[in-house]
PALUM-927021 format. One record per residue: residue in three letters; x, y, z of N, C-alpha, C, O in turn. Coordinates in pm, whole numbers, plus 32768, in hexadecimal, padded with zeros to 4 digits. Atoms other than C-alpha are relative to their C-alpha. Layout:
N
ALAXYZXYZXYZXYZ;...
// end
This chain:
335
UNK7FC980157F79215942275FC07FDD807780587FD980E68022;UNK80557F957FD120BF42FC60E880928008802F80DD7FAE8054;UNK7FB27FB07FA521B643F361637FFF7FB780AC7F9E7F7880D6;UNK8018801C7F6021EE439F62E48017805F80577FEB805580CA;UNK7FE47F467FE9225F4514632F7FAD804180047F7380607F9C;UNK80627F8D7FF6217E45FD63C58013809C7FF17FC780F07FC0;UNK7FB47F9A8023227C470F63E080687FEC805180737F9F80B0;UNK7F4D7FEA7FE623E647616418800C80AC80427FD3810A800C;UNK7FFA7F9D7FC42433487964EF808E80338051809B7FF180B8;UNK7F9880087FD9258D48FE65557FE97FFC80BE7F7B800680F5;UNK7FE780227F5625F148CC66F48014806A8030805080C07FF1;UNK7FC97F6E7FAE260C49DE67FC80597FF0805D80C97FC38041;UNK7FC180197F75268349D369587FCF7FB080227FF87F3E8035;UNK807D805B7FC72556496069C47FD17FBB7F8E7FF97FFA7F2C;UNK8024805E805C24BB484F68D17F6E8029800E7F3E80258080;UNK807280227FF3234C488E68597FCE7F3580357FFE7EC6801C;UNK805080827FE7227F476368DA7F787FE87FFA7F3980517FFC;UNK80A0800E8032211746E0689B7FD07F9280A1800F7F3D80DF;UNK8022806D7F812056463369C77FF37F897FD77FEC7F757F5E;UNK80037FDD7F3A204445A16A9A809B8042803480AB806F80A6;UNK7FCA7F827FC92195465E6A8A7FF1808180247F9380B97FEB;UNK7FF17F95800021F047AE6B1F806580277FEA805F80A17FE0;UNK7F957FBD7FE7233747EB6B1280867F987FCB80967F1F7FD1;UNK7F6B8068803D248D476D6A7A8074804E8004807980A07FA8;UNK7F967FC9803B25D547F56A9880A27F96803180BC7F4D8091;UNK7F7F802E803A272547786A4780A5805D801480E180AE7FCE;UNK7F9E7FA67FC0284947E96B2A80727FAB7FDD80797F327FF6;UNK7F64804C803829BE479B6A89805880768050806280E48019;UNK7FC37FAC7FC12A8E484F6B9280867FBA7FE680827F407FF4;UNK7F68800E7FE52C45483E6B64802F80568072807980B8807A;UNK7FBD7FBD7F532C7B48996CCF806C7FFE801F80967F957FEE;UNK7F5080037FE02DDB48BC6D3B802A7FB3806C7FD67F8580B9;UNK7FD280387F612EA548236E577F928022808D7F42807D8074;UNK80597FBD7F802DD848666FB380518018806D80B67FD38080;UNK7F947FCB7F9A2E6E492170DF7FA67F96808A7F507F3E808C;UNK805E80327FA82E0C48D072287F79801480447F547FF280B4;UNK80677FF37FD12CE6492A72417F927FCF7F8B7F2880027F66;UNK8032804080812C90483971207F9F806B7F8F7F4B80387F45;UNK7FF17FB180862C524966702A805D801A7FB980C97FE47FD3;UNK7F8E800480462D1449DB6F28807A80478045806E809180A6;UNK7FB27FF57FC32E704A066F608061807F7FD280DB80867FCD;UNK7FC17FB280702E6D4B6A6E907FD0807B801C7F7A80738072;UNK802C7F957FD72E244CBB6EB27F837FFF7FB77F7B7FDC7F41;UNK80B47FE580342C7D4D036E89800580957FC47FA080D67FAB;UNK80187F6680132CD14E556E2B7FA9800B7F5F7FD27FAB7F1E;UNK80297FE880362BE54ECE6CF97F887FAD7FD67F467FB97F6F;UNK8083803A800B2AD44DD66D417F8E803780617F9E805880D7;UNK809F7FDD7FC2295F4E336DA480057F9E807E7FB17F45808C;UNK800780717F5829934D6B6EF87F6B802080157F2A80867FFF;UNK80A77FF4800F282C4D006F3C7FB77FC77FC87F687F6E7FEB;UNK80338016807C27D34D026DEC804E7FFC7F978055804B7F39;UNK7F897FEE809B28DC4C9E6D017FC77F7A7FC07FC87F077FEB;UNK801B806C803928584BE36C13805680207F6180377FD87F03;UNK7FA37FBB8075294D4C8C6AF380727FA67FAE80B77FE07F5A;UNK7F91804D80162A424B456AA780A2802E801B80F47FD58005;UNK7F947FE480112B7D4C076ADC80537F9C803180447F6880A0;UNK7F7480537FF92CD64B266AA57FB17F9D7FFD7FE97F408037;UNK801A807480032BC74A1C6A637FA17FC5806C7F667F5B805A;UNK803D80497FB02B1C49EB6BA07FAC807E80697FE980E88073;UNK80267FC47FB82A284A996C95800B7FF980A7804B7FAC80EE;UNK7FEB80337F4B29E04AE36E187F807FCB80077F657F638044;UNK80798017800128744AFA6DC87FD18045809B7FEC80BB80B1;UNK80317F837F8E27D54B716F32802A7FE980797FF87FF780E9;UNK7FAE801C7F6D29034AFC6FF4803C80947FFF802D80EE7FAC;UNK7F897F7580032A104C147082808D7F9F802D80FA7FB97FFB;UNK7F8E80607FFC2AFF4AEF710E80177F9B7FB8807E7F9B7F74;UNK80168032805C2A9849D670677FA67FFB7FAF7F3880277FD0;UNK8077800C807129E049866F107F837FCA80487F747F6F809B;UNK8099804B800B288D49436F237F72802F80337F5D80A88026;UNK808A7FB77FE8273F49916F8C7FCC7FCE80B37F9C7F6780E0;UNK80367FFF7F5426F849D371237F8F7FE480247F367FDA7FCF;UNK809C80007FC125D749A771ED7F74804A7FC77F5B80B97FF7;UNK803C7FEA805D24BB49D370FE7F897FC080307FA57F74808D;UNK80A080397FF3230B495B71187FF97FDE7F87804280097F2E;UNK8018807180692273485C70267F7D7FC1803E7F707F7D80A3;UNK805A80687FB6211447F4702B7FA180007F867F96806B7F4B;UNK802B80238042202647386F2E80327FBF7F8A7FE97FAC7F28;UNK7FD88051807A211A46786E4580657FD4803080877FEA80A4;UNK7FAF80177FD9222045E16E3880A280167F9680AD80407F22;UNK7F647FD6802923B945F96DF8802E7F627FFF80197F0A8053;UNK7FC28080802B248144D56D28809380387FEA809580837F88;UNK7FA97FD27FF125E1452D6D5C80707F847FE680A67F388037;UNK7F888080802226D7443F6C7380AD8052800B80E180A47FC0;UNK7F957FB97FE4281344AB6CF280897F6D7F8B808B7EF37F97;UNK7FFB804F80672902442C6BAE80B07FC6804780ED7F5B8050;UNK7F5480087FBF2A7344776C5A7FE980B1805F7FA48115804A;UNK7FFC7FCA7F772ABC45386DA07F947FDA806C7F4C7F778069;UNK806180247F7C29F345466EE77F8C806880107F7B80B57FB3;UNK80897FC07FEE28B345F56F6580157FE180B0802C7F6E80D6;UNK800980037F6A28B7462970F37F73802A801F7F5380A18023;UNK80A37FC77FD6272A461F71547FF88016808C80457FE980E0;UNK803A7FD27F6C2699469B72837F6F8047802E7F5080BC8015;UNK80847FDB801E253546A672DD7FA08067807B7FDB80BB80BF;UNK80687FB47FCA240F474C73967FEB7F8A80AC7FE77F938127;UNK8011808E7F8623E245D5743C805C7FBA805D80427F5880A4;UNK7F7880167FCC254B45C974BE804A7FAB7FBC80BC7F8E7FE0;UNK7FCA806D805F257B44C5738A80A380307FBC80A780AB7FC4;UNK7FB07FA5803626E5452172D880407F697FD6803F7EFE8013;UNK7FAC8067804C27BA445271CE805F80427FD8806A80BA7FF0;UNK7FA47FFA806628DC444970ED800A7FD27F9F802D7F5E7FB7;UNK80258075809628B943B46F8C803980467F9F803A80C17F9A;UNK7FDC7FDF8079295443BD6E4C80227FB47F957FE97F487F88;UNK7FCC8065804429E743276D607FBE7FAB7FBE7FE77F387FC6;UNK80628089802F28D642616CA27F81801D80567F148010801F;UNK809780247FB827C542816DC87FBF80707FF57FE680E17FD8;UNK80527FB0801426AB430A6DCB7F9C8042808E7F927FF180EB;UNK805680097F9D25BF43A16ECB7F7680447FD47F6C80B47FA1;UNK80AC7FAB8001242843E86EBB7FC0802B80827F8D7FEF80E0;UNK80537FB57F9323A744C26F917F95802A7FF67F9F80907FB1;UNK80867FFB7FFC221C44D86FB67FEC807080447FD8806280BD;UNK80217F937F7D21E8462F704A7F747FF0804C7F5A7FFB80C4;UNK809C800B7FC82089460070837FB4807480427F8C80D38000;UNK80467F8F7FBC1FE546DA718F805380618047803180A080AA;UNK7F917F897FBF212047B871D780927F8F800D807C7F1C8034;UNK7F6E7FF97FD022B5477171F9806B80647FE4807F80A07F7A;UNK7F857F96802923DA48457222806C7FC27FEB807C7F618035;UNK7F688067803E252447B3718E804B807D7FE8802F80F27FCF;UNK7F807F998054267D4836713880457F957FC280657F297FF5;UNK7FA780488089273347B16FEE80798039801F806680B1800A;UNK7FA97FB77FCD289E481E707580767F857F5D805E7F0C7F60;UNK7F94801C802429C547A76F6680A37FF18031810480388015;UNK7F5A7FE97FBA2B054735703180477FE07F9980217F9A7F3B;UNK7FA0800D803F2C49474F6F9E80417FC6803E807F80088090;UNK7F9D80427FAE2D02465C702D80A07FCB800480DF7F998060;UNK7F6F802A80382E5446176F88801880AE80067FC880FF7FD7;UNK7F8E7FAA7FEB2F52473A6FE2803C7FF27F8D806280617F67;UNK7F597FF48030305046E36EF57FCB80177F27800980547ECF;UNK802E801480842F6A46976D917F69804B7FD07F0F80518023;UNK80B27FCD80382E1647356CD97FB77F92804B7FD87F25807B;UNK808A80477FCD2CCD46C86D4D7F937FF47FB97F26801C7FE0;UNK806F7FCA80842C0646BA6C117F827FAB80527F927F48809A;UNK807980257FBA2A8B46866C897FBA7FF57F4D7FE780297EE6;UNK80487FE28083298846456B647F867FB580427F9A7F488078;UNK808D805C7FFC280F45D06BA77F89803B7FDD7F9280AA7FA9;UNK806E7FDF802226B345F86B727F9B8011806F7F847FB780C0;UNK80537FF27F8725BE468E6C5A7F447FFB7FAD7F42804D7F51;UNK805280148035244D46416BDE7FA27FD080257F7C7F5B802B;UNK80977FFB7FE4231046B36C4B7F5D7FD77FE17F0380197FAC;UNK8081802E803421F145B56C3D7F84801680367F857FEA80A9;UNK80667FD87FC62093462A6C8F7FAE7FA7807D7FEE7F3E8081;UNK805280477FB11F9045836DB47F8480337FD37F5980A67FD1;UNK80A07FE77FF01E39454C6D6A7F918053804B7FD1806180B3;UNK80367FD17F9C1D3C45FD6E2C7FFC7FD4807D8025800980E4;UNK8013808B7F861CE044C26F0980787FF6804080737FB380A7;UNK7F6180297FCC1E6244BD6F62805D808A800180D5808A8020;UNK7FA87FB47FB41EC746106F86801D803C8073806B809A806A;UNK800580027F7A1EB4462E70F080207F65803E7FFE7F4580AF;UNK7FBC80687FBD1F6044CD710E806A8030805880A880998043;UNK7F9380047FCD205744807235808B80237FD380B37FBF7F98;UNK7F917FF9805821B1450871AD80477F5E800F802F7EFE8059;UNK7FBA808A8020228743EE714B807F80017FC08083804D7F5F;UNK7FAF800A806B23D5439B70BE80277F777FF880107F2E8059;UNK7FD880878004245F425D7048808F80167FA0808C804E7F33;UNK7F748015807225DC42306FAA80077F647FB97FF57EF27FE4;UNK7FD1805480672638417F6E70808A7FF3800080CA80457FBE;UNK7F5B7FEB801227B9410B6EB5800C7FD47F777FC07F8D7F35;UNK7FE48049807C285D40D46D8B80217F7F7FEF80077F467F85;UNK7FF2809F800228C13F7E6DCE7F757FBA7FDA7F6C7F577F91;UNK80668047803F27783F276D997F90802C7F977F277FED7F90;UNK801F7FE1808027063FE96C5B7FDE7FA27FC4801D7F3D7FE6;UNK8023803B8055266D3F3C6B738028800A7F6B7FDE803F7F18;UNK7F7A7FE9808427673F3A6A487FCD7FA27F937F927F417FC4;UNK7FFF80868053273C3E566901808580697F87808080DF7F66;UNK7F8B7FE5808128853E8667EC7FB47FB47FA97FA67F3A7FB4;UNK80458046809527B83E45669C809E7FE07F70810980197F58;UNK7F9480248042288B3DA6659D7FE580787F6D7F7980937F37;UNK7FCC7F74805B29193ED864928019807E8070802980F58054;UNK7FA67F6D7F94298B3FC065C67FAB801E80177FA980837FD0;UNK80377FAD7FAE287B403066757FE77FE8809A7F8B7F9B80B4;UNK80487FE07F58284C406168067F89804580097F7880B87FE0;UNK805F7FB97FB82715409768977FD67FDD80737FBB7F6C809D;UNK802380177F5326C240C469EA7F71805C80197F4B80CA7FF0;UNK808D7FC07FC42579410F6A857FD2803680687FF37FEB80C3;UNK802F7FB47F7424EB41DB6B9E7F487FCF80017EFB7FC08060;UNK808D801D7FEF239641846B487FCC7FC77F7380167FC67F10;UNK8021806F805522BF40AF6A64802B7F777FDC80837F4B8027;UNK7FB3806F7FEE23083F5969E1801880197F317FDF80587ED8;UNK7FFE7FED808523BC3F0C689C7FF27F487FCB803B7F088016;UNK7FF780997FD723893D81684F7FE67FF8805F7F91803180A3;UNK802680697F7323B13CA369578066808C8078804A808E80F0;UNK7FAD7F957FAF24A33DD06A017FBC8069804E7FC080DE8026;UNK804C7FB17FA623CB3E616B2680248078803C809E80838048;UNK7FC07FAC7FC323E93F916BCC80177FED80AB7FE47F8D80E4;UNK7FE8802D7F6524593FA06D4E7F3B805B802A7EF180817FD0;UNK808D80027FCC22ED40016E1B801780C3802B80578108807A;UNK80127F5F800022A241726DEE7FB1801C80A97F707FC680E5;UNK80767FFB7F8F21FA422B6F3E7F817FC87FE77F6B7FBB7F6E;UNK808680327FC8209641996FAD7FA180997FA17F4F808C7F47;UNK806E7FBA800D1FF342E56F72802480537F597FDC80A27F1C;UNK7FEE7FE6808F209F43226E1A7F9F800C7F5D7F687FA57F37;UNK80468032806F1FEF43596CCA80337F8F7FBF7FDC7F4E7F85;UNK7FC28045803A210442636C457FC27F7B805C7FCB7F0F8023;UNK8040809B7FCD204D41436D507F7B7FFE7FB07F447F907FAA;UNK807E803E80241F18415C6CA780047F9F7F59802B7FD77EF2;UNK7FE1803B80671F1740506B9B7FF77FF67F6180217FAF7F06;UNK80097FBB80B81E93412E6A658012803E80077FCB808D7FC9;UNK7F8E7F6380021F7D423F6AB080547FF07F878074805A7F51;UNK7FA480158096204E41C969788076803E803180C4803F7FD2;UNK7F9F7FDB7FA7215B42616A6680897FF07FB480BC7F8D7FE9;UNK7F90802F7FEC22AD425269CC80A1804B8014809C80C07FEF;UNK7F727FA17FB3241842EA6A4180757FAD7FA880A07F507FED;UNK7F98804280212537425B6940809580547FD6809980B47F89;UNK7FB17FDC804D267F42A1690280437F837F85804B7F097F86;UNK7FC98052807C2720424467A58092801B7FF3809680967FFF;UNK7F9680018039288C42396750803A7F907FA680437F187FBD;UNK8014803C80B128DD41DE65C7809580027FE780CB806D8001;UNK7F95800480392A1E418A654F7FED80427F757F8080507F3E;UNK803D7FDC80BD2A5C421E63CC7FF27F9B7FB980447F457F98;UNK8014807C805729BB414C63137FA57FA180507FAD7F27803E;UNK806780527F8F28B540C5641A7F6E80007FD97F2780657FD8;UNK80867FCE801C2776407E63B67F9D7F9E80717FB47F2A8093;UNK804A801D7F95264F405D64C27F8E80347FD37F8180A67FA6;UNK80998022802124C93FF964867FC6802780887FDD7FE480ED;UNK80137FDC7F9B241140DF65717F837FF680197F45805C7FFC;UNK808C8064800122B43FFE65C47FA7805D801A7FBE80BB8066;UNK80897FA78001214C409E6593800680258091804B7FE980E3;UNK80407FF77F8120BC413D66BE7F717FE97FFF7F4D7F9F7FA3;UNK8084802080111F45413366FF7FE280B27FD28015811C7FF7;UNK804F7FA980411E75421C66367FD7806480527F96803380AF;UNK80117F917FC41E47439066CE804E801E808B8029806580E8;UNK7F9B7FBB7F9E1F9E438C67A8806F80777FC780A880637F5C;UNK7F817FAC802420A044B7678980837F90800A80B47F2D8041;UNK7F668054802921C5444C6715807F80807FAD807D80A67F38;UNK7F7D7FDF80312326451266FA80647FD87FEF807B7FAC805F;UNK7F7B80237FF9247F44AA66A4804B80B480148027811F7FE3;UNK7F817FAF7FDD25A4459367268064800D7FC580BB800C801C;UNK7F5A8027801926E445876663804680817FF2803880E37FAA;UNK7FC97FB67F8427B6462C673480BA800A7FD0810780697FDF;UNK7F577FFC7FF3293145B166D680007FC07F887FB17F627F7C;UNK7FE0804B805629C84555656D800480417F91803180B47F94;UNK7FFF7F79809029A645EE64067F777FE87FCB7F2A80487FD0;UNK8093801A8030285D4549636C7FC77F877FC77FF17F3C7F6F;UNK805E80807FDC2777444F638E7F9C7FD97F9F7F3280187FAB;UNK80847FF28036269243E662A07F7A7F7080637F787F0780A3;UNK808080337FB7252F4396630D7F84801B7F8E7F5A80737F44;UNK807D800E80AB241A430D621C805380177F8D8010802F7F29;UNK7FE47FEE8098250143366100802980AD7FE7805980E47F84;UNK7FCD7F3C7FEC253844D9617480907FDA802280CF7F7A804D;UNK7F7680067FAC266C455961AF801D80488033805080A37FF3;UNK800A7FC67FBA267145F162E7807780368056809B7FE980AF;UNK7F977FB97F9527A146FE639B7FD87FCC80777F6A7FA4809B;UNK7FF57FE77F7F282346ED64E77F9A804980487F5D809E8006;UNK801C7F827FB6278447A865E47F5E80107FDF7F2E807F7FF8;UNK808A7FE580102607477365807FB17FA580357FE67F3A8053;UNK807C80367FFE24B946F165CD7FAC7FD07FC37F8180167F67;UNK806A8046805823BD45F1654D7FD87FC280197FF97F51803C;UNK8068804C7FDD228F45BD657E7FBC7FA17FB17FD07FB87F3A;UNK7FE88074803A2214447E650C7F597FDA7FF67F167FE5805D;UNK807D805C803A20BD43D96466802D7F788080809A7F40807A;UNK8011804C7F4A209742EF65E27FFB7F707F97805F7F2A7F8F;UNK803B80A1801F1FE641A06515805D7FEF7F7880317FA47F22;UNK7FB0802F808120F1419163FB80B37FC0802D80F880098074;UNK7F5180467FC9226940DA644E804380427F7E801C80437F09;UNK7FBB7F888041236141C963C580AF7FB07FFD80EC7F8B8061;UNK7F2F801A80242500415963428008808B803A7FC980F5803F;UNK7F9F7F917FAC25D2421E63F680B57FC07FBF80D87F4F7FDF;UNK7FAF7FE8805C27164231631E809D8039803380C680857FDC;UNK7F8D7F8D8012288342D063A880377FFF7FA880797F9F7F80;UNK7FAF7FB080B228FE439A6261807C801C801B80D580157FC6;UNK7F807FDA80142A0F440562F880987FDC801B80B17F65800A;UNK7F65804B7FDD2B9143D2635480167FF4807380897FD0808B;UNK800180027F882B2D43E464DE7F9F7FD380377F2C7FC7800C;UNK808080617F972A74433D65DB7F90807A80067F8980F3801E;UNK80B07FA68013291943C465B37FAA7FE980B37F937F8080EF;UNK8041804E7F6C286A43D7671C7F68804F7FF87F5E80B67FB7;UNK80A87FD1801326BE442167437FCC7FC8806F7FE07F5980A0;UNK804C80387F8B25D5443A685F7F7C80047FBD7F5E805D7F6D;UNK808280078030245C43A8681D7FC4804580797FF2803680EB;UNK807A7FD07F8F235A445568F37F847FE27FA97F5D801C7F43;UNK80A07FF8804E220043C2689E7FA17FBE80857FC27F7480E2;UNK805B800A7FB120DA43AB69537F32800B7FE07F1580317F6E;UNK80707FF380321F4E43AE693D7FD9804380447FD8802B80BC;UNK80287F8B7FD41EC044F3696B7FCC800380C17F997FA180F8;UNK806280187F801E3C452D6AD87F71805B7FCE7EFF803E7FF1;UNK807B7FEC800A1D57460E6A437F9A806780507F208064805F;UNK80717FA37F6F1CD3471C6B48805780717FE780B880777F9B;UNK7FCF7F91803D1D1648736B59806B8025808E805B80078104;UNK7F9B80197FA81E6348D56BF2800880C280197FF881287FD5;UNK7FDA7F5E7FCA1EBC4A076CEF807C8015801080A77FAC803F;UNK7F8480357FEE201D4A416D02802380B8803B802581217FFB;UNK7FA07F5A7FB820B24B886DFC80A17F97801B809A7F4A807B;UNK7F5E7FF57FC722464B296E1F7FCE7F5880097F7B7F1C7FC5;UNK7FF980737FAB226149E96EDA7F567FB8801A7F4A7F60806E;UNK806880547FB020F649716F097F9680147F7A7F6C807F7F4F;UNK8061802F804B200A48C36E027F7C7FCE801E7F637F5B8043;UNK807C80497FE01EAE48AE6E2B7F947FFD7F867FB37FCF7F18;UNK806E801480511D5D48C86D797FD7808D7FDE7FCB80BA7F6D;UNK80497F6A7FF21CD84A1F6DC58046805E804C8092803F80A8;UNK7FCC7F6E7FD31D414B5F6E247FC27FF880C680087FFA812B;UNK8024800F7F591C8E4B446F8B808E7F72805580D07F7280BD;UNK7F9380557F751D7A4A046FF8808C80457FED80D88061804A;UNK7F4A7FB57FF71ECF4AA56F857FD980758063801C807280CA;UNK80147FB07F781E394BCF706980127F97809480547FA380FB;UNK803680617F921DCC4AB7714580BA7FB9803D80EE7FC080AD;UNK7F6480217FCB1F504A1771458043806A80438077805380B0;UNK7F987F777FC520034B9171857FCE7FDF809380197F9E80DC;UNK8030802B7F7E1F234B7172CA803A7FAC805380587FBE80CA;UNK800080A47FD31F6D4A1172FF8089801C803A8099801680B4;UNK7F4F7FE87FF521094A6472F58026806480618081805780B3;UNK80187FAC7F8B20BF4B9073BA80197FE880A0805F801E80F6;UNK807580157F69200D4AFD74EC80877F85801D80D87F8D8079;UNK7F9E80727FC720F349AD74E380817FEE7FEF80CD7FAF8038;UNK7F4A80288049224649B874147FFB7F8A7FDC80637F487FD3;UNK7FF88088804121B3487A738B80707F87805D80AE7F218040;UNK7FA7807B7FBD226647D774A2804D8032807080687FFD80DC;UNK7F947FD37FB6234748CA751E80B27FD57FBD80DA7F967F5B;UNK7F3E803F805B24EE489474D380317FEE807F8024803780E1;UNK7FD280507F83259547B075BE80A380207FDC80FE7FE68017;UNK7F707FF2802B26D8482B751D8041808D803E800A80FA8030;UNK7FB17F767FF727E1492E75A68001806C7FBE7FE180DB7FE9;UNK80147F88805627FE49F074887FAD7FD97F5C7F8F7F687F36;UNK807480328061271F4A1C7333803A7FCC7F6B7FF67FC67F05;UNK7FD580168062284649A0724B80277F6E802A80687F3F7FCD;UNK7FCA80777FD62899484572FA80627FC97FBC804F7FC87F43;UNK7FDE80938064299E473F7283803A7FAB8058805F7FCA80C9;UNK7FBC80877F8A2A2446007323807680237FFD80A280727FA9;UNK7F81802280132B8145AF739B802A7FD67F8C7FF27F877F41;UNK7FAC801A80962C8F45BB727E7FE97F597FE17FB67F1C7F83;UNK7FDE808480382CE5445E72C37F867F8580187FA87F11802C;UNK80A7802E80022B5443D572D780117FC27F24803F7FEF7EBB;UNK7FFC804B80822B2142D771A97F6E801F7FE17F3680818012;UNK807B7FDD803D29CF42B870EF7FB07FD4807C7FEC7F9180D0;UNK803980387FAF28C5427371D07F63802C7FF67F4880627F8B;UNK806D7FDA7FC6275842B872547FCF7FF5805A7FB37F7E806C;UNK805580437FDB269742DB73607F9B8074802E7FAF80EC8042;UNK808F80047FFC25394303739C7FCE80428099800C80488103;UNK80597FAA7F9C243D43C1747A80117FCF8097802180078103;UNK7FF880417F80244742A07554805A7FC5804780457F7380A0;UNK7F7A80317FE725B4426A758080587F7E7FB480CF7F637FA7;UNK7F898049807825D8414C7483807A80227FB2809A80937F8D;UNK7F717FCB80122719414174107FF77FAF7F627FD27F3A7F6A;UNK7FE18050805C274C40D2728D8054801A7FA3804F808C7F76;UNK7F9F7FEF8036286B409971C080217FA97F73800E7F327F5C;UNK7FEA80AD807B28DB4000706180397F99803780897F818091;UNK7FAA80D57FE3292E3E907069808680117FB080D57FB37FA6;
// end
């Protein structure tokens, strides 16, 4: 019997990833009540304001000083998949675009040839915690497509693409198809639109005692599982801790097993290589060392847009529900 395990690797902050990923990390914040100024509702004293990325009491500010989250920031040549699992995300863009989402939805943002965004975390309940948990996850652009139009498109959760397999498992998809269970329509200029991207974005949650058949991919895609929450999982017949990584033989269909006495939960990231050689300064992915020069310039000269926003930490009105809208004033909302 061929092994289906390439290797097992414990988890960081940040999640190694294989392309066409860049980037994975896995934010489980226990935020407290929120004051009015929808941050916490607690004294900041002995955090790196700025830069606290330290967990203290469980939760960060990250490179807020009022509220959590990440301010007015540049982004150009890939893109950002942002599954927000529980709490909210207050966006705000370069293009005057700005949402609210959580809870299940998702949003992809195509940076393309420059955007500036702020990821702001409101706290919106006064009286109770605000636990936030999601996944932010950096998928690469081709050459041909990294100087696409920026773009974003939201995934509400109402319309996730869910299937409950019979022995306890949920899985929901952000991308790829599993069966007849499609994914919703990734950006236009996405590696995940092209149709031998092998593209896929899943989450798994396993009851104990759940067993789930996890179907070949095509021959020479990366392929990781995540397992992220639970005690241990076996996979191929291993028996794999919490808290690790595994990478996976792509053309082989792998049992996936929960061993233990708790809901087992796993994110797939797989994809087919893009294959080119990658430049990476901070915020901006390219090919070569001349265009990441070539972007600093670019951000320089334009601000990728400029910021149509008051200040560089934005968030909506408290009492603002989920929403979006768009460059061009569309307005869109879950059903």
């Amino acid at each position: 019997m061929i092994n289906p395990i390439q290797q097992v690797t414990p988890l960081g902050f940040a999640w190694r990833t294989r392309d066409p990923f860049l980037f994975c990390v896995h934010h489980d914040d226990a935020y407290p009540a929120g004051n009015a100024q929808l941050g916490p509702a607690t004294s900041l004293a002995g955090r790196n304001i700025g830069q606290d990325f330290e967990g203290k009491d469980g939760w960060r500010m990250y490179h807020g000083d009022v509220v959590p989250g990440f301010p007015q920031h540049p982004h150009r040549g890939f893109e950002t998949v942002t599954v927000v699992r529980r709490g909210l995300i207050d966006h705000s863009d370069s293009l005057g675009a700005g949402a609210r989402y959580g809870g299940g939805d998702v949003q992809w943002l195509t940076a393309g040839k420059g955007i500036q965004h702020a990821e702001m975390f409101p706290l919106l309940d006064n009286k109770n915690p605000n636990p936030l948990e999601l996944f932010q996850i950096w998928l690469n652009l081709p050459k041909a497509n990294k100087m696409a139009e920026p773009h974003f498109t939201m995934f509400w959760n109402e319309k996730m693409p869910r299937e409950l397999i019979a022995g306890g498992t949920e899985l929901t998809i952000t991308a790829g198809h599993y069966g007849d269970l499609a994914p919703l329509k990734p950006p236009p200029s996405s590696w995940a639109s092209q149709p031998d991207s092998d593209v896929a974005i899943w989450t798994l949650k396993m009851k104990p005692g759940a067993k789930f058949t996890l179907p070949a991919a095509k021959a020479g895609t990366n392929r990781s599982l995540y397992f992220f929450r639970g005690t241990t999982m076996g996979v191929g017949g291993s028996s794999i801790p919490v808290d690790h990584q595994i990478d996976l033989h792509p053309d082989l269909p792998v049992e996936l097993e929960n061993a233990g006495d708790k809901d087992a939960e796993l994110l797939l990231l797989q994809g087919r290589p893009i294959d080119e050689p990658i430049a990476q300064y901070g915020p901006f992915v390219m090919n070569t060392r001349v265009e990441i020069q070539q972007a600093f310039a670019d951000y320089e000269r334009t601000r990728f847009g400029g910021w149509k926003w008051k200040d560089a930490d934005p968030v909506h009105p408290k009492g603002e529900g989920r929403f979006a809208r768009y460059a061009d004033g569309k307005l869109d909302k879950p059903v």
